[in-house]
DSSP file (Angstrom, degrees, kcal/mol; ACC not computed):
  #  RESIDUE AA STRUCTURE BP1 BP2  ACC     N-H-->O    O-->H-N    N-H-->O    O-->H-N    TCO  KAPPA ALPHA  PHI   PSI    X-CA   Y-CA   Z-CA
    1    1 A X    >         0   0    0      0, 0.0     3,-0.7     0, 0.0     4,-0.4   0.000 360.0 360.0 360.0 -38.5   -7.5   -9.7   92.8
    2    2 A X  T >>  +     0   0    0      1,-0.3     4,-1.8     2,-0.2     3,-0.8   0.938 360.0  58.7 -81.5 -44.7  -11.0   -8.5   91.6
    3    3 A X  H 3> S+     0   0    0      1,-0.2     4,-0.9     2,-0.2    -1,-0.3   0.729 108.4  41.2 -49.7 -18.0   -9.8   -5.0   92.4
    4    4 A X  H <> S+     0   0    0     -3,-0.7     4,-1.1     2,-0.2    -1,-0.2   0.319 117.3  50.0-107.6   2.6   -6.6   -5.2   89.8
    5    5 A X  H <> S+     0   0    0     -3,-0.8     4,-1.2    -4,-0.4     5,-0.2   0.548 114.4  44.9-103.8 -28.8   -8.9   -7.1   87.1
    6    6 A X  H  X S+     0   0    0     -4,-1.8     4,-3.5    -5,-0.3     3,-0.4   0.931 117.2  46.1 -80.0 -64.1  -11.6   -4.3   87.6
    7    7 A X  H  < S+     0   0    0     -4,-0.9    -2,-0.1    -5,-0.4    -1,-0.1   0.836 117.6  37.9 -23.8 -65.1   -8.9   -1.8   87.4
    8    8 A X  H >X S+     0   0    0     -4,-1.1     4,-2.0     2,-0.2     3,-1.3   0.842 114.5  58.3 -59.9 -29.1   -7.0   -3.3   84.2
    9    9 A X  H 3X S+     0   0    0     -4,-1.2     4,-2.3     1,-0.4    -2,-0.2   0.973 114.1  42.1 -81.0 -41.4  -10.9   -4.0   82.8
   10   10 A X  H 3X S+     0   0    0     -4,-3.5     4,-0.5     2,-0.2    -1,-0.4   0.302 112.4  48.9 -91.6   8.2  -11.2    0.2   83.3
   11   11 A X  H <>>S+     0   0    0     -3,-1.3     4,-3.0    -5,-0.3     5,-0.5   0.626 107.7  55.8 -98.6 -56.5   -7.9    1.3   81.9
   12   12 A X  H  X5S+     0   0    0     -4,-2.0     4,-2.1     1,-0.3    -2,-0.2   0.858 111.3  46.0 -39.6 -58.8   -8.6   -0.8   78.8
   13   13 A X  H  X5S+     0   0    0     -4,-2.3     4,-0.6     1,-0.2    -1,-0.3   0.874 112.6  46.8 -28.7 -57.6  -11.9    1.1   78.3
   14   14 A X  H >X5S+     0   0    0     -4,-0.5     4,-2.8     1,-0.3     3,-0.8   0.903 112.7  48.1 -79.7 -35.8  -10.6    4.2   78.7
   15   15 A X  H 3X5S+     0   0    0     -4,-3.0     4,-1.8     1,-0.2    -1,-0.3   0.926 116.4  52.8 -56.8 -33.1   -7.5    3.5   76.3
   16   16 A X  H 3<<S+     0   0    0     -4,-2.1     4,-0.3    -5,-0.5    -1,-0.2   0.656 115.0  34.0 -43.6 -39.3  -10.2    2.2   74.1
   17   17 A X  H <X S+     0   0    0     -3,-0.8     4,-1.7    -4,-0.6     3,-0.4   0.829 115.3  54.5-112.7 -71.3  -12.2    4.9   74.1
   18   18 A X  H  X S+     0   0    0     -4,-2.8     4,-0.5     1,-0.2    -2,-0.2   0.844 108.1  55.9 -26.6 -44.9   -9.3    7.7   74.3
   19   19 A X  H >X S+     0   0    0     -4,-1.8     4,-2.1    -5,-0.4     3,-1.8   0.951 101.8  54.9 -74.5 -46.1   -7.7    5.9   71.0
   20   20 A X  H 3> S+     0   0    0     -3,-0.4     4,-2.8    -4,-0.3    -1,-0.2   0.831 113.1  51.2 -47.9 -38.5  -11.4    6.3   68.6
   21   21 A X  H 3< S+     0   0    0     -4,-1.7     4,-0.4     1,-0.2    -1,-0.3   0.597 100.4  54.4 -97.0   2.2  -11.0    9.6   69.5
   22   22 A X  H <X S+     0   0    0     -3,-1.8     4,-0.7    -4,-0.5    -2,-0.2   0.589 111.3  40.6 -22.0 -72.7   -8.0   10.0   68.7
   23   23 A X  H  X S+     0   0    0     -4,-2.1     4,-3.0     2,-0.2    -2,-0.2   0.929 110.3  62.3 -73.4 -47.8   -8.2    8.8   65.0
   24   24 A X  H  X S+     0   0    0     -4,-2.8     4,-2.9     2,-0.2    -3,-0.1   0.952 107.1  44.9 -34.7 -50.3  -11.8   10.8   64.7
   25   25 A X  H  >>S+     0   0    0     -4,-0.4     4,-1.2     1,-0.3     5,-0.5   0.883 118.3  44.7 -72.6 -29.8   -9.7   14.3   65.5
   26   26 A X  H  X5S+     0   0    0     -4,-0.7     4,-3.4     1,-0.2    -1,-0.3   0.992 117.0  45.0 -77.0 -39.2   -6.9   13.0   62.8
   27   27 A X  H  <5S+     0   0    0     -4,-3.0    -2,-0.2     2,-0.2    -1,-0.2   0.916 111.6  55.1 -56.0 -55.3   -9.8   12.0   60.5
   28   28 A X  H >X5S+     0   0    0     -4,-2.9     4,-6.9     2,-0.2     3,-2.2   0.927 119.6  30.6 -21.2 -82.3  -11.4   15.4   61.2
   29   29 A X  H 3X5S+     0   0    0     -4,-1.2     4,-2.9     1,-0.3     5,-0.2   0.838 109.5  60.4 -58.5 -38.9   -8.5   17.2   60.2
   30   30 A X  H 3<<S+     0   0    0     -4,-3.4    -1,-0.3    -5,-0.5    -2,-0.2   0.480 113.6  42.3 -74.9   5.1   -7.2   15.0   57.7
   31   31 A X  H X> S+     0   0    0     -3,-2.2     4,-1.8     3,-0.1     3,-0.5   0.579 115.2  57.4-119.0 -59.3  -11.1   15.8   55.7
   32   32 A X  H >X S+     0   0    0     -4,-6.9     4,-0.7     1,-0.2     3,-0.5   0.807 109.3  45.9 -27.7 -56.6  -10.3   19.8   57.0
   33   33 A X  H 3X S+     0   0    0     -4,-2.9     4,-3.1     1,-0.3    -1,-0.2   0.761 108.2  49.3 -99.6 -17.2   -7.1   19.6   55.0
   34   34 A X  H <> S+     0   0    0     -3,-0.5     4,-2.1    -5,-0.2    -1,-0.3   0.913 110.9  52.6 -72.0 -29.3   -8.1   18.2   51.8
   35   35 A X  H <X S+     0   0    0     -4,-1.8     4,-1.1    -3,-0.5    -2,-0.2   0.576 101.8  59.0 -69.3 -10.4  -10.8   20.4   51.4
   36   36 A X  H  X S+     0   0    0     -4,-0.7     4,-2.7    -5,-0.4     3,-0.5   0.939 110.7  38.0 -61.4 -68.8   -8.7   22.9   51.9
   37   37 A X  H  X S+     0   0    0     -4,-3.1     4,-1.7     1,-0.2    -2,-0.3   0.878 109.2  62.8 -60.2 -44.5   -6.6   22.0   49.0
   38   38 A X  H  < S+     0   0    0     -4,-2.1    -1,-0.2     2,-0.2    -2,-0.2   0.860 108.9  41.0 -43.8 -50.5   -9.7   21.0   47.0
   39   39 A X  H >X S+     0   0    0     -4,-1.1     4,-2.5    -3,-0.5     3,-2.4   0.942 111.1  60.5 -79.1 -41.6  -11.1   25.0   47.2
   40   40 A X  H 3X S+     0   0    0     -4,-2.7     4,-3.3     1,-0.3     5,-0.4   0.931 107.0  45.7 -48.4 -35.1   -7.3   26.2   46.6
   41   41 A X  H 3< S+     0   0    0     -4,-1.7    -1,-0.3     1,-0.2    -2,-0.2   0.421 111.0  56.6 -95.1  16.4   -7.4   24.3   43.1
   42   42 A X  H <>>S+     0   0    0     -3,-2.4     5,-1.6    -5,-0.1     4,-0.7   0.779 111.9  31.5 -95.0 -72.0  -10.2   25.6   42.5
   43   43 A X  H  <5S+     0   0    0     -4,-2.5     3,-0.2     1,-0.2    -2,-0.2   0.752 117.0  60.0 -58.3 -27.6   -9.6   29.2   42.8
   44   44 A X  T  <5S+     0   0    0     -4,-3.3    -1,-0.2    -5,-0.4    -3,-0.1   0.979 114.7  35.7 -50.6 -61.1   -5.6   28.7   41.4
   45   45 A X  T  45S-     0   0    0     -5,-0.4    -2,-0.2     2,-0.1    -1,-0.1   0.496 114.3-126.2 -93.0  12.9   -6.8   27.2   38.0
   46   46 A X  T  <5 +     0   0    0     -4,-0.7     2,-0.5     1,-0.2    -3,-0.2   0.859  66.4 128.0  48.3  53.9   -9.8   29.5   38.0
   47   47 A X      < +     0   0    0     -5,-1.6    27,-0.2    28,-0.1    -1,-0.2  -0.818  32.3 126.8-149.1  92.5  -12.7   27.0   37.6
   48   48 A X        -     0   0    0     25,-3.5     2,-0.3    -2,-0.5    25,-0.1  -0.926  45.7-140.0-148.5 157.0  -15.0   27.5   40.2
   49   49 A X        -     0   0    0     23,-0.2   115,-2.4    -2,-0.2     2,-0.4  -0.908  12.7-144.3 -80.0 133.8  -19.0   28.2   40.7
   50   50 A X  E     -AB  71 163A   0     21,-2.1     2,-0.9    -2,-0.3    21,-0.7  -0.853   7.2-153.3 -86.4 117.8  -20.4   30.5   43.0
   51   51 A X  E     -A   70   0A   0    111,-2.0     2,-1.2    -2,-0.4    19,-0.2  -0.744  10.0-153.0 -98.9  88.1  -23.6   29.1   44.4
   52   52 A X        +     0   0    0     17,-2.2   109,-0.3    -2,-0.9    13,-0.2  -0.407  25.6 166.3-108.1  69.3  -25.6   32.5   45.5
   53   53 A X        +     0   0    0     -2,-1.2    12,-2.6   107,-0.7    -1,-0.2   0.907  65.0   7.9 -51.6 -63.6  -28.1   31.1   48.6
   54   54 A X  E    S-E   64   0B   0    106,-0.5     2,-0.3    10,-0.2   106,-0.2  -0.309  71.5-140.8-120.3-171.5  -29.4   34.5   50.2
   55   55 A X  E     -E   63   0B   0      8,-2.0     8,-2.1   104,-0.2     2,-0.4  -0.728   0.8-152.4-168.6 135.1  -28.9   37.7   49.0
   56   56 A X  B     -F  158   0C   0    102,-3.1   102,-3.1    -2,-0.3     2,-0.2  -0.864  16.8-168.9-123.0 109.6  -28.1   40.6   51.4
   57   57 A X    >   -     0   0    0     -2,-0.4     3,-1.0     3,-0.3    29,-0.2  -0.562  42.3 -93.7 -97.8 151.7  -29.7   44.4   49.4
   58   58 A X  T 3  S+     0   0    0     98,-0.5     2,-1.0     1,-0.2    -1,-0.2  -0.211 107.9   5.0 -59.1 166.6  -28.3   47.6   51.3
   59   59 A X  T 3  S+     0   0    0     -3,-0.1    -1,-0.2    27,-0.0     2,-0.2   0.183 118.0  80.4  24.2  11.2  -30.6   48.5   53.6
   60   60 A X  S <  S-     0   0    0     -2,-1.0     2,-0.4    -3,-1.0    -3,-0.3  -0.810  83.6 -73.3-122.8 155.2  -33.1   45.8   53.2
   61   61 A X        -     0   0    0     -2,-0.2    -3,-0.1    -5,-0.1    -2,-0.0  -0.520  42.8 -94.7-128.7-148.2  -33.3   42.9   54.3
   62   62 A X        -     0   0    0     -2,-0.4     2,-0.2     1,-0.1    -6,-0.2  -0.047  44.2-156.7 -84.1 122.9  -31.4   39.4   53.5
   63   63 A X  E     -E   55   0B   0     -8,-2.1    -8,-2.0    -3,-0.1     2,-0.4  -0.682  13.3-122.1-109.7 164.4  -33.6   37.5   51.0
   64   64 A X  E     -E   54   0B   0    -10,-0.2   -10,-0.2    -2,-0.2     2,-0.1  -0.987  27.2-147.0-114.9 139.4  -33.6   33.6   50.6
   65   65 A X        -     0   0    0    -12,-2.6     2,-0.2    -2,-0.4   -12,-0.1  -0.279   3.2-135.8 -95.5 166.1  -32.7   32.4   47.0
   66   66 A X        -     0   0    0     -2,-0.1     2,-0.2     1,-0.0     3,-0.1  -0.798  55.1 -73.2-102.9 160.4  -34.1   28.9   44.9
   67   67 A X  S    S+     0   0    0     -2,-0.2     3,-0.1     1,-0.2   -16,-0.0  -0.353 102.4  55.4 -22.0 108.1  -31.6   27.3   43.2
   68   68 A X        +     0   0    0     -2,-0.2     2,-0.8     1,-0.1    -1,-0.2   0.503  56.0 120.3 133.8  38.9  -29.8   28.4   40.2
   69   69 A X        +     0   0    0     -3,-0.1   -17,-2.2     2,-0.0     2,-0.2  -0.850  42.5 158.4-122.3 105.2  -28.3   31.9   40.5
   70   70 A X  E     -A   51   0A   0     -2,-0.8    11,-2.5    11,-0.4     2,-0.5  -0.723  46.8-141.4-111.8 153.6  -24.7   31.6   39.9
   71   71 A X  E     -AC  50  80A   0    -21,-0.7   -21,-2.1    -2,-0.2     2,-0.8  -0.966  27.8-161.5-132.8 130.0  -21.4   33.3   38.9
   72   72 A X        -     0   0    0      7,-2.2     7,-0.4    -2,-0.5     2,-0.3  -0.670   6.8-156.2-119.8  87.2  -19.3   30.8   36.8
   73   73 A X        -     0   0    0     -2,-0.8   -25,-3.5     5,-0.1     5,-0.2  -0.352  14.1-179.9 -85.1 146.5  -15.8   31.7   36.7
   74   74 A X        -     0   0    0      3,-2.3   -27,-0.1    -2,-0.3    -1,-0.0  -0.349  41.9-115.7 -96.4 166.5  -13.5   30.6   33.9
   75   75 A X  S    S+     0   0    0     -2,-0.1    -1,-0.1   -28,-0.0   -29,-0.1   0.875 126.3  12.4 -63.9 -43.0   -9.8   30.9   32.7
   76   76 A X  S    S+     0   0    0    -30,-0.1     2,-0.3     1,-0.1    -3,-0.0   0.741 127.5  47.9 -81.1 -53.3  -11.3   32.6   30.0
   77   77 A X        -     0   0    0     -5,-0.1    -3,-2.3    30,-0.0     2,-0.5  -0.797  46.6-159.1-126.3 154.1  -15.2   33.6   30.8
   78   78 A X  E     - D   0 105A   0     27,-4.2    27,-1.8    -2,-0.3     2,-0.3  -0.886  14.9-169.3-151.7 122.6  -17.0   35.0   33.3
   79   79 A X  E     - D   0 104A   0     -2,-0.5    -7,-2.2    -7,-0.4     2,-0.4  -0.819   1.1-169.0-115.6 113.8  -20.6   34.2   33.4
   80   80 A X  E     +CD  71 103A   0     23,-2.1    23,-1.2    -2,-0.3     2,-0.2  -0.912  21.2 160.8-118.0  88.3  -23.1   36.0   35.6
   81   81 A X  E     + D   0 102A   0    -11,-2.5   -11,-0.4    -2,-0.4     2,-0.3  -0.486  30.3 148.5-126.8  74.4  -26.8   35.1   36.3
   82   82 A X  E     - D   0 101A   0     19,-1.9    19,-3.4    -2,-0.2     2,-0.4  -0.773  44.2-120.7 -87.0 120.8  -27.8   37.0   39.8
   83   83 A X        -     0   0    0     -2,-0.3     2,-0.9    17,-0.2    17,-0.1  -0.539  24.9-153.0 -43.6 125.5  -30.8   38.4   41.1
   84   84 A X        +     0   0    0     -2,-0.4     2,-0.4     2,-0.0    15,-0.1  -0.792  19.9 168.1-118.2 148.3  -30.9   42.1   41.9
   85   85 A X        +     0   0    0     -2,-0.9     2,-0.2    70,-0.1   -25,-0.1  -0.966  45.6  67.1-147.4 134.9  -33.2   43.9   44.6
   86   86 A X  S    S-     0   0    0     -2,-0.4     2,-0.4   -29,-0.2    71,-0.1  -0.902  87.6 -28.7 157.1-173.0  -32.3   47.5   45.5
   87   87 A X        -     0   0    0     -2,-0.2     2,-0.5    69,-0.1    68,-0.5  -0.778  41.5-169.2 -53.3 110.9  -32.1   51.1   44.2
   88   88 A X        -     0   0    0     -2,-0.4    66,-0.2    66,-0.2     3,-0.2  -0.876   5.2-162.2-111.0 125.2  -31.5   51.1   40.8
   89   89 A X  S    S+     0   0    0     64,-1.3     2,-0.5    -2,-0.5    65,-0.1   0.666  86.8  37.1 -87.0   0.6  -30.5   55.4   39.9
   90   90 A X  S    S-     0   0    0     63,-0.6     2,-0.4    -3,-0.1    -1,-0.2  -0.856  93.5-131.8-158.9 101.7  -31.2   54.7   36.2
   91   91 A X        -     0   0    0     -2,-0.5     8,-0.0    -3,-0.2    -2,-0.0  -0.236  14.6-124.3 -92.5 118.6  -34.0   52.3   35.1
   92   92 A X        -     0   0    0     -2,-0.4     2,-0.4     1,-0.1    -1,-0.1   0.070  13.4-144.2 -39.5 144.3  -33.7   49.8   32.8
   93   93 A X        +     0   0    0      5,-0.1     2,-0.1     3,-0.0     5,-0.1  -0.915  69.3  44.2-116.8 140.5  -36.1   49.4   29.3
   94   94 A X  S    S-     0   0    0     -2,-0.4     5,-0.1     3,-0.0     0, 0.0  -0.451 102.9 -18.5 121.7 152.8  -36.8   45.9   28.4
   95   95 A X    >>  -     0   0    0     -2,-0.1     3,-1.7     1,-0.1     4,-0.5   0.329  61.6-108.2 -25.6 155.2  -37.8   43.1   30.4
   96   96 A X  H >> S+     0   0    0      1,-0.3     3,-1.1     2,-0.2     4,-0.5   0.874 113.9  73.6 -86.9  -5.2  -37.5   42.7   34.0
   97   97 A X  H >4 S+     0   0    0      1,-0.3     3,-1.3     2,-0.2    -1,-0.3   0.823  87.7  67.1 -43.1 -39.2  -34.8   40.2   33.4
   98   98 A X  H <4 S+     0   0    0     -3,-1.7    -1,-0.3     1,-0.2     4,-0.2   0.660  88.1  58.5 -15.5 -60.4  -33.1   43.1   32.6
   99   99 A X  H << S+     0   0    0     -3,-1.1    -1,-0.2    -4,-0.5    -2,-0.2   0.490  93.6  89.6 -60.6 -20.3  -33.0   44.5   36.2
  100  100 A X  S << S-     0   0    0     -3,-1.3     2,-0.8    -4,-0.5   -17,-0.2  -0.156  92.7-106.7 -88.8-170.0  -31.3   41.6   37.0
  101  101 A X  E     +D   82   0A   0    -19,-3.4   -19,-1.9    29,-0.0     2,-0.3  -0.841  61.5 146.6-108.7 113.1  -27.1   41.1   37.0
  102  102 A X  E     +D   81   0A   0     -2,-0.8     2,-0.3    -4,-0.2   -21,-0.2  -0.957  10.9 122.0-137.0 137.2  -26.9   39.1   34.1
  103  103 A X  E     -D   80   0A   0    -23,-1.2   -23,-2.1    -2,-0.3     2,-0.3  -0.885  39.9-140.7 167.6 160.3  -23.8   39.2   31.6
  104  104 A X  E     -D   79   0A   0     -2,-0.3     2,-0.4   -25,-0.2   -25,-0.2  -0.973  23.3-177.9-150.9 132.7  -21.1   37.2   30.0
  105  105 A X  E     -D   78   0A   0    -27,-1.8   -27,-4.2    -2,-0.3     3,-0.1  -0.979  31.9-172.6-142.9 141.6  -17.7   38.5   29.4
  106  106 A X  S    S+     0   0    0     -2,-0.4     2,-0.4   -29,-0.3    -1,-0.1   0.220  83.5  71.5 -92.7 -23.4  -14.2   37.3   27.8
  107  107 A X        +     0   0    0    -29,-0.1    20,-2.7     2,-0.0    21,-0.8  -0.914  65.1 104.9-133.5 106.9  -12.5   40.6   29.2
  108  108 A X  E     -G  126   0C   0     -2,-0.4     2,-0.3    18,-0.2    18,-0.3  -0.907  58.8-101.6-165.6 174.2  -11.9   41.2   32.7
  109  109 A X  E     -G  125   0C   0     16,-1.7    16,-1.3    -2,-0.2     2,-0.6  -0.732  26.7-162.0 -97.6 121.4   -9.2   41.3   35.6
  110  110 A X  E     -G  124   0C   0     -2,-0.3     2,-0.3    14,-0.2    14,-0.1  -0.956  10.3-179.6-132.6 126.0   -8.8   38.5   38.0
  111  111 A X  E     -G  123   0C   0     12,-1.4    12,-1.2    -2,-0.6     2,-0.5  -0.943   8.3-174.2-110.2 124.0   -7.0   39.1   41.4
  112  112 A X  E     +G  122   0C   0     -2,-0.3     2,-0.2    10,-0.2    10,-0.2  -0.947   7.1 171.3-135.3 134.7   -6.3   36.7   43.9
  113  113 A X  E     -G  121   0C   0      8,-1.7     8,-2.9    -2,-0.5     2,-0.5  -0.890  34.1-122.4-144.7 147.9   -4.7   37.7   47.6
  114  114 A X  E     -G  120   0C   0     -2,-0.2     6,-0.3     6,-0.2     2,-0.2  -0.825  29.2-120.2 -89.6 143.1   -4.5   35.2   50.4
  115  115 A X    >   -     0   0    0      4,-1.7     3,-1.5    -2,-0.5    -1,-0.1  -0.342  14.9-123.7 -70.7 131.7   -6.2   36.4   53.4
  116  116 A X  T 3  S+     0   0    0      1,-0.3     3,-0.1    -2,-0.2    -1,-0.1   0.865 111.4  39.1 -42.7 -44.0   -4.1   36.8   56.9
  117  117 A X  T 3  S-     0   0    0      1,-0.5    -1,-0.3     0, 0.0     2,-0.1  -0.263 131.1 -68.6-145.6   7.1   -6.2   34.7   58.7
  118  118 A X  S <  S+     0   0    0     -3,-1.5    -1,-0.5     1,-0.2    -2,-0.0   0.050  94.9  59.9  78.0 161.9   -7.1   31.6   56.0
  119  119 A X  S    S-     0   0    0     21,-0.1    -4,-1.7    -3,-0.1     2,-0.3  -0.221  76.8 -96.4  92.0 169.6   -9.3   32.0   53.0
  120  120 A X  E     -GH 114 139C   0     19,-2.8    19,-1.1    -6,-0.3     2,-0.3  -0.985  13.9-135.7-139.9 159.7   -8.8   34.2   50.0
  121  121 A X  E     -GH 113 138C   0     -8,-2.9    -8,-1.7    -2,-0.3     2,-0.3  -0.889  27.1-164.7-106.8 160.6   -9.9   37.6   48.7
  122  122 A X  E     -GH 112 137C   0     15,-2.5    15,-2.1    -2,-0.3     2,-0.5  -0.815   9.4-169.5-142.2 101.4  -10.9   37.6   45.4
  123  123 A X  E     -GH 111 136C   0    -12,-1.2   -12,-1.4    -2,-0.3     2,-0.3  -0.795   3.6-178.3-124.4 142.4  -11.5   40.7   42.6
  124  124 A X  E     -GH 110 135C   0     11,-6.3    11,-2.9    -2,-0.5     2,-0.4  -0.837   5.3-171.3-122.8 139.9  -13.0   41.0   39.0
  125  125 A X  E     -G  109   0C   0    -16,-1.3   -16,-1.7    -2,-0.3     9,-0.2  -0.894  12.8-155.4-120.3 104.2  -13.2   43.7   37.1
  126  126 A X  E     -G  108   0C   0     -2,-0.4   -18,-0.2     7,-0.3   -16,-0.0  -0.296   9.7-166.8 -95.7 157.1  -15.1   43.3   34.4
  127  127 A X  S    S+     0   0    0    -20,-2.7    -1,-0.1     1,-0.1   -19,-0.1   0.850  85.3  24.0-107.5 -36.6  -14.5   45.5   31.3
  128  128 A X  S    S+     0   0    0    -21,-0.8   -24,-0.1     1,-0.1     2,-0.1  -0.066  84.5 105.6 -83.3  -0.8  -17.6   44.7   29.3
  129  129 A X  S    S-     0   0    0      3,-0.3     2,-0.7     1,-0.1     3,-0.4  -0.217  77.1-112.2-131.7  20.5  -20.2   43.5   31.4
  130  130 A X  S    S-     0   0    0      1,-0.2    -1,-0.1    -2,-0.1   -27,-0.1  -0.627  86.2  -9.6  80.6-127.5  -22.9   46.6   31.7
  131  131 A X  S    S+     0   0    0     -2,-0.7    21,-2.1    21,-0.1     2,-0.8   0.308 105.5 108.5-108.5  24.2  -23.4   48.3   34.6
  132  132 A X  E     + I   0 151C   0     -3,-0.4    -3,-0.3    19,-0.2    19,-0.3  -0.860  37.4 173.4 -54.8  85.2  -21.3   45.8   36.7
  133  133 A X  E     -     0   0C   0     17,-1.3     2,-0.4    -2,-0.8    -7,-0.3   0.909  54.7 -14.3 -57.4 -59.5  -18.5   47.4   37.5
  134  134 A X  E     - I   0 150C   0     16,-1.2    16,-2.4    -9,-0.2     2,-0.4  -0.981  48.5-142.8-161.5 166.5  -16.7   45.1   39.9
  135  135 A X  E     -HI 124 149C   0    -11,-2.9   -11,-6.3    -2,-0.4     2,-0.4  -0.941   9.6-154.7-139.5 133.7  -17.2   42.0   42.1
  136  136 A X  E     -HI 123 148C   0     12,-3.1    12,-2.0    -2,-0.4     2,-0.4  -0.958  14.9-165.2 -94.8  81.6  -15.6   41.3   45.8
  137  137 A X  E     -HI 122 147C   0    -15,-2.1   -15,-2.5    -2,-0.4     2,-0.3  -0.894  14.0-175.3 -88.7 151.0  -15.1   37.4   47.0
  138  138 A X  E     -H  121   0C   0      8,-1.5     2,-0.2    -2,-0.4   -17,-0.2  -0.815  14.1-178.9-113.8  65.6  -14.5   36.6   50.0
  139  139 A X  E     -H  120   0C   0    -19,-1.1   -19,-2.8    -2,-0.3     6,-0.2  -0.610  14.1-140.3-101.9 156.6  -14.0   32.7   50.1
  140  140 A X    >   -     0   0    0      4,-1.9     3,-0.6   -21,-0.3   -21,-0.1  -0.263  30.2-108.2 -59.9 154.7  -13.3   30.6   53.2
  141  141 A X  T 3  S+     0   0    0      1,-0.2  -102,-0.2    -2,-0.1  -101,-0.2   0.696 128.2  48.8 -55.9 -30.5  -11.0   27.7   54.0
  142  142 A X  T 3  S-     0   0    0      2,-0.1    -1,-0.2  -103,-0.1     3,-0.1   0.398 123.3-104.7-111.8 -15.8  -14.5   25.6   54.0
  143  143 A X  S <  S+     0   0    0     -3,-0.6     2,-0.4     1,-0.5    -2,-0.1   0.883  74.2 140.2  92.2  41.8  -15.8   27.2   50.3
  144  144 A X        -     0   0    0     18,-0.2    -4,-1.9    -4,-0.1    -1,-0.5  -0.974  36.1-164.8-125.9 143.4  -18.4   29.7   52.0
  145  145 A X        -     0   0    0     -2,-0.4    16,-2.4    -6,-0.2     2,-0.4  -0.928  30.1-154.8-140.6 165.2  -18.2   32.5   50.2
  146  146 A X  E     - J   0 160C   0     -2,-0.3    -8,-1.5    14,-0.2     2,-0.5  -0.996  21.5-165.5-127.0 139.0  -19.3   36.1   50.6
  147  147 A X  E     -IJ 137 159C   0     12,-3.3    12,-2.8    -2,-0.4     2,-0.3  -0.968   4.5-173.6-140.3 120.8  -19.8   38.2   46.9
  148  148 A X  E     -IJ 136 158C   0    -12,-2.0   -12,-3.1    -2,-0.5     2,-0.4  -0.847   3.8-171.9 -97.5 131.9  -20.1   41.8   46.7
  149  149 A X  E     -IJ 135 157C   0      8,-2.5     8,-1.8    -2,-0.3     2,-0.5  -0.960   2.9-161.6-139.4 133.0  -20.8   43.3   43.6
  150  150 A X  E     -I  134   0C   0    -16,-2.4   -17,-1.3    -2,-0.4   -16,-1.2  -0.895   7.8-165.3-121.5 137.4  -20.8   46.9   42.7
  151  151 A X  E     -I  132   0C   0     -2,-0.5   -19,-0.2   -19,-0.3     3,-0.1  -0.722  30.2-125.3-123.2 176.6  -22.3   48.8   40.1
  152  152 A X  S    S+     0   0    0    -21,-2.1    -1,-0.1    -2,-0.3   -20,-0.1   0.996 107.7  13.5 -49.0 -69.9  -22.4   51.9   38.2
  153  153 A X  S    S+     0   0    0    -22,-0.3   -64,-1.3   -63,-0.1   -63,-0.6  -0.387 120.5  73.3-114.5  40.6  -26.3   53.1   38.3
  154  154 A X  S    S-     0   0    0    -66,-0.2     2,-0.4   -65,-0.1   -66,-0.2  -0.895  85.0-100.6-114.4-175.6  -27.3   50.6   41.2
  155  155 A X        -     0   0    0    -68,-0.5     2,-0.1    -2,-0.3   -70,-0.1  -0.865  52.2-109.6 -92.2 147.8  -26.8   49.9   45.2
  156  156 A X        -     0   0    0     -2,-0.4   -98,-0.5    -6,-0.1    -6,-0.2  -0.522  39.6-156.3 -79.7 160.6  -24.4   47.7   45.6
  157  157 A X  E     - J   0 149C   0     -8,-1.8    -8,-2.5  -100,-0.1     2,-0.3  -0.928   9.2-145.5-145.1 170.6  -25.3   44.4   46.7
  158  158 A X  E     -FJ  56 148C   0   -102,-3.1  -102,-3.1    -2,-0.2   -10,-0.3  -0.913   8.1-163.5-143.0 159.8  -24.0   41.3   48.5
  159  159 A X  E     - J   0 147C   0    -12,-2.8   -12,-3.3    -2,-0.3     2,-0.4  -0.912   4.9-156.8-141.6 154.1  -24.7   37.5   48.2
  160  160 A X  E     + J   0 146C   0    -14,-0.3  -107,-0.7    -2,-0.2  -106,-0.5  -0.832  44.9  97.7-112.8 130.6  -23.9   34.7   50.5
  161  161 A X        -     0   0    0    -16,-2.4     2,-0.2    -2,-0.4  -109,-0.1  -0.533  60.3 -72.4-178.0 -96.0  -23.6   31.3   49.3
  162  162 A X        -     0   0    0    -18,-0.2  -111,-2.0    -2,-0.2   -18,-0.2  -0.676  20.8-120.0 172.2 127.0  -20.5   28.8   48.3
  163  163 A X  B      B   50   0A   0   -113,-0.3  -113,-0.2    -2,-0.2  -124,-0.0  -0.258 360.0 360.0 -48.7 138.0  -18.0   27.9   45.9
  164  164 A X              0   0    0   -115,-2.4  -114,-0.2    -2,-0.1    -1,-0.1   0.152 360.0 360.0-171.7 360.0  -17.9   24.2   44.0
């Protein structure tokens, strides 16, 4: 008798215990899938920030950024405030603000392909914008993002950060 009460007392645990984890992994997933959809409606209706945390120079390396260097795309504008560190072939007059990738433009090309594999790639061509020529994202299912940005008279260079 104390053996089949110990017995029922341990299957009840383990169903107990089996079931919590259960709901965690649906919970899990069910948080995975909204964010999923969250980053999609971001980048469909083309109202997203880029949040730039490190920033990766050719051949140097991978700096860490403070807060506030962003690229803030619009339906309409696309808004650029970036550090740059590299080779620059053609040097800038003017403040060193200058040196940095700074610009705001009303005319450019926005391309969106989904990635095999989750995620999207993502390219602007700006028409207007300096020496910016064009900018590479690379966002995740999770909003980590990777942005490569090529210029005329610079190295290109590549920033790590996140979409919100």
């Amino acid at each position: 008798m104390k053996k089949l009460l110990s017995t029922i007392g341990l299957s009840s645990l383990i169903f107990l215990f089996g079931a919590n984890s259960i709901v965690a992994q649906d919970t899990k997933q069910e948080k995975q899938v909204k964010k999923e959809a969250a980053i999609r409606a971001l980048i469909e209706t083309q109202h997203y920030s880029f949040e730039a945390q490190t920033a990766s120079p050719l051949g140097a390396a991978t700096k860490q950024l403070t807060s506030g260097y962003e690229l803030k795309v619009r339906k309409d504008t696309l808004d650029a405030y970036l550090p740059y560190y590299g080779r620059a072939y053609q040097a800038t007059i003017g403040s060193l603000e200058e040196g940095s990738i700074r610009f705001k433009t009303t005319d450019f090309k926005y391309i969106v392909a989904e990635r095999k594999k989750g995620g999207w790639n993502i390219t602007v061509s700006p028409k207007n914008a300096g020496d910016t020529r064009q900018l590479f994202l690379t966002v995740s299912v999770d909003g980590y993002t990777t942005l490569q940005i090529n210029s005329n008279n610079k190295q290109s260079i590549s920033f790590y950060g996140y979409i919100q």
